[in-house]
N, C-alpha and C positions, 0 to 999 in steps of 0.2 A: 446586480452583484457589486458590491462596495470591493476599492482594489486598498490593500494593505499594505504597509510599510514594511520591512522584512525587519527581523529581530536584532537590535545592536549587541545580544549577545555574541554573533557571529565574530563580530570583528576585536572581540574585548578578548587578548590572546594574554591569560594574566597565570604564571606559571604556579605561583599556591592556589591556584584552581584551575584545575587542570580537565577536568570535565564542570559543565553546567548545563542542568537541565530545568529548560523554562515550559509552564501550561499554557494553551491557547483553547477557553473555551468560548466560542466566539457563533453570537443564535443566529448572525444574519450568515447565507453566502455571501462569498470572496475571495478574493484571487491577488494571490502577490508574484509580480510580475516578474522574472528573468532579475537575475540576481547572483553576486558570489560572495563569500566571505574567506577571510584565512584561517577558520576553523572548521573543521569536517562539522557535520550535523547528521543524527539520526531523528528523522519522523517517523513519528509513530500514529496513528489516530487512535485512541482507546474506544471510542465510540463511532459509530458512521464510517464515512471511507472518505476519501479523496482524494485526488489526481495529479500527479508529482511527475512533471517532467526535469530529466538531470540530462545534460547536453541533449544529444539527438534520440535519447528515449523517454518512453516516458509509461509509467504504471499505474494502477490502483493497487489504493494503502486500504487498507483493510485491518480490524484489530487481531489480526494474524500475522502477519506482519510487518514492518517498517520499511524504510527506504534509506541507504547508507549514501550520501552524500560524500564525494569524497574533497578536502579543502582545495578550494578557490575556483569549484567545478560550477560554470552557473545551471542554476535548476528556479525554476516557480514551481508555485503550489496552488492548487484550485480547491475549492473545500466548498462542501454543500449548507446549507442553515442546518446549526445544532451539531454539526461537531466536532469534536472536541480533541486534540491532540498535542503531544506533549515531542519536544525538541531534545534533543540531546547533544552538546555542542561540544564537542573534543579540540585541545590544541592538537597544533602539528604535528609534532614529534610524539606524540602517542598515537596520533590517525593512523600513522602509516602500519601500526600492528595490527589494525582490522580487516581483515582477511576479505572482505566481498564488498565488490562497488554493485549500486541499486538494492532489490528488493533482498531484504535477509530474513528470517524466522525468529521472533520473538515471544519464550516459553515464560510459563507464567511467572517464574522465579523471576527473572529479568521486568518484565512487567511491572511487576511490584515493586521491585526495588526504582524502576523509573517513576513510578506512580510516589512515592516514598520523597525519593528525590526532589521533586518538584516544587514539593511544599517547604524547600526550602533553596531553594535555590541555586544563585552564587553568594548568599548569605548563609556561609560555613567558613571555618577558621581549620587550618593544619593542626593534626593530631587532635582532632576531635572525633564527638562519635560518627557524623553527618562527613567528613573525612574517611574515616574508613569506610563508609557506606557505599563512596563514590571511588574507594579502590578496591570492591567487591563490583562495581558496577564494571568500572573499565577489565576488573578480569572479564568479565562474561561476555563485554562485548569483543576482544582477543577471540573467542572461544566461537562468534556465531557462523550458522552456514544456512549458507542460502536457502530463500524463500520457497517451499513446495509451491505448486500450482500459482507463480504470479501472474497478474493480467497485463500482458503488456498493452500499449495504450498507440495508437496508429498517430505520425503529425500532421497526416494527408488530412487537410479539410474535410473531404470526402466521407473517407475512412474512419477519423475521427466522430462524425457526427451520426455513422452508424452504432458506433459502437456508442457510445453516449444514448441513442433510444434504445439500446438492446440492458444496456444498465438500467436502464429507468424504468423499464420493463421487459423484464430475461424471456420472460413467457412468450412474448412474439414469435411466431415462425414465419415473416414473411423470406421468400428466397431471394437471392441475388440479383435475379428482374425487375424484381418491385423494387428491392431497395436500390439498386441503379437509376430504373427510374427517377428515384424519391430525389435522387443527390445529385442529378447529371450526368450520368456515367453508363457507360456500358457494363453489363454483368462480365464481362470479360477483363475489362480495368478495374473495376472494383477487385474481381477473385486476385489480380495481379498483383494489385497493389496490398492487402492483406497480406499475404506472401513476402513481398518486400518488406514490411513493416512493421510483422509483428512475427516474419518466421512461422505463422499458421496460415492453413489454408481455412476459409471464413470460418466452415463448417467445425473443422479443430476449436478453433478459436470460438466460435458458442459454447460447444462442448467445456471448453477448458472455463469458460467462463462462467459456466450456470454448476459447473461442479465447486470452481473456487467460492460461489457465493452462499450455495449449499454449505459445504463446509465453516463457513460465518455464520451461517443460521443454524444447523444441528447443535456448535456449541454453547451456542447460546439457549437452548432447549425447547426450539423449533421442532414441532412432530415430523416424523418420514415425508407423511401424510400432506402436512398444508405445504411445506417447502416443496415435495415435489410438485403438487399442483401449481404453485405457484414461479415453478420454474419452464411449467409449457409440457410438463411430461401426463402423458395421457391414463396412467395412472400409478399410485406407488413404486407396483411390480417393476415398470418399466424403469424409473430413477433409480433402482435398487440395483435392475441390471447394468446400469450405466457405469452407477458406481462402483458395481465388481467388477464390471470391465476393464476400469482407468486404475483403480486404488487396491484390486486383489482381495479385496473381502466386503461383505454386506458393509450399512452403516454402523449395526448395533454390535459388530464384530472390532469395525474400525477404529470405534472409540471406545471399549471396555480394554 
């Protein structure tokens, strides 16, 4: 994993540009380490996901939603090969009107106008069109609220490296034994320490976890079908009841 240099648009606090949003589409993994700047940033990944710890927490970003960084908060960023994700850099004095520190929801309107954004930079001029664009952008971001089902991300070594094989493959059902085993731990410190860390008890935290990835893969036009199997549920039916359990309605009710 190659480690990066964090972006100097952070620190470039330049008041006729008062948001700037830069593209990182970047084929190897990498990791840029612990870091602050004097401008808020929002990440986003448009593609793939990636794992954004901000002080003593830490998430997956997902193209569902972003991570609001709030100015001069240190955070790294861990990103897998191939993708792709775009920064949002806010001065000061407009950060403080964003409403949510960490994971926030990002609809498609917003999206677009970040995607938009991009391709041009902090190469736009006051009272242009690429001007008003980015003060339709800062309304919205005024406007966001918090991220539905975010994954929060454990900084126990331990706990960490569960949750990292359970991403890499959700389907796993090994229980708390084996995976203590696996890490060093007793199934009783491992259940603890989830608890401490992420505010879920393991078993929550799968659940929350293979529903939040489900929902990355439906809309993206993933069948019922391969996503449930490929989330460890023993068939459709059962993923369907999962989902009316957490979300109050099927999938195909969910998203019509």
């Amino acid at each position: 994993m190659r480690t990066l240099s964090a972006s100097s648009e952070g620190q470039n606090i330049d008041p006729t540009r008062p948001l700037v949003v830069s593209a990182a589409d970047v084929p190897d993994a990498h990791f840029i380490p612990m870091h602050h700047h004097p401008r808020g940033q929002l990440l986003y990944a448009i593609s793939g996901a990636m794992r954004v710890r901000v002080g003593a927490s830490g998430w997956l970003v997902s193209p569902r939603s972003g991570v609001w960084v709030p100015c001069d908060m240190p955070h790294q960023v861990e990103a897998g090969a191939g993708v792709s994700y775009r920064s949002v850099f806010v001065n000061p004095v407009i950060a403080q009107a964003i409403p949510h520190r960490g994971p926030i929801s990002i609809d498609a309107l917003t999206r677009e106008i970040i995607l938009e954004a991009a391709t041009f930079g902090a190469h736009y001029r006051p009272d242009s069109a690429e001007s008003r664009l980015i003060e339709v952008l800062h309304d919205r971001l005024r406007r966001v609220s918090a991220a539905a089902l975010p994954i929060p991300l454990p900084g126990d070594a331990r706990t960490r490296r569960i949750c990292n094989a359970l991403l890499a493959h959700p389907a796993d059902n090994r229980n708390l034994e084996t995976w203590g085993h696996l890490v060093g731990a007793s199934a009783r410190t491992i259940a603890r320490l989830f608890v401490r860390e992420t505010g879920m008890t393991f078993s929550a935290w799968v659940r929350h976890m293979r529903l939040s990835l489900a929902l990355d893969r439906l809309i993206q036009g993933d069948s019922v079908t391969t996503v449930a199997l490929d989330l460890g549920y023993a068939s459709p039916s059962a993923f369907c009841a999962m989902f009316r359990r957490m979300l109050g309605s099927s999938p195909g009710r969910y998203f019509s």
